[in-house]
N, C-alpha and C positions, 0 to 999 in steps of 0.2 A: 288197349290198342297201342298198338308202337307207330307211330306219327316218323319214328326217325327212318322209314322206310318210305319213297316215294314211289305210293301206287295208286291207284285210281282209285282203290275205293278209299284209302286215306284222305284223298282230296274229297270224296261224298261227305265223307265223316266232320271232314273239318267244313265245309261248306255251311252244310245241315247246320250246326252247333253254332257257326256265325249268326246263319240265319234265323232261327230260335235266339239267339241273346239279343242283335239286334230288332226283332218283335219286324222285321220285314215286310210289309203286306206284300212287296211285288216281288215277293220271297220265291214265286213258282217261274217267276222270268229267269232268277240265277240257279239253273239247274247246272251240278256238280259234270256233267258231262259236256258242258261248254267250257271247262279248262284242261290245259294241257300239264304234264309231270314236268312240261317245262318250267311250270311257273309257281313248282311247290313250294320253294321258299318264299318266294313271296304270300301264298296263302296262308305258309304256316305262319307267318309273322302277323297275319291281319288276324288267323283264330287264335295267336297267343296274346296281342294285344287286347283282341274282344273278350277271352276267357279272363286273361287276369282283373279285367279293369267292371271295377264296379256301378257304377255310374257315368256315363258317355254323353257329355253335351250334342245339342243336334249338329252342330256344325263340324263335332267328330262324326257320327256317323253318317252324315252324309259324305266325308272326304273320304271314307272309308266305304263305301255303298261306291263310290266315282272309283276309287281306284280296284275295285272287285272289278265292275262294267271295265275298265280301261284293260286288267288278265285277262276278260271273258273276249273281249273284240282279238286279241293277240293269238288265242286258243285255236 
């Protein structure tokens, strides 16, 4: 998948893949069509930090759960 292309379904792509790493349960609240390709780089940054990082304290993912909701409210 080429990610350096912002399109919608890029942003499902990366959405999904956040959500499955961080084990989400209110995972069906942040559906990929409640962001905009305005605010691809910013999601890309939150799936490259979720994808590289192997273990995430709570208090990262929830600052990172806060700033998804804060793209989603903007979308």
């Amino acid at each position: 998948m080429d990610l350096s292309l912002k399109t919608p379904e890029n942003i499902e792509y990366m959405i999904e893949e956040i959500k499955t790493k961080l084990r989400m349960a209110s995972g069906a609240a942040m559906q990929s069509s409640a962001f905009s390709v305005e605010q691809y780089e910013d999601i890309q940054d939150i799936y490259n930090l979720v994808r590289t990082s192997n273990n995430l304290s709570i208090s990262q993912v929830e600052a990172l759960v806060t700033e998804l909701g804060r793209l989603r409210r903007q979308a």
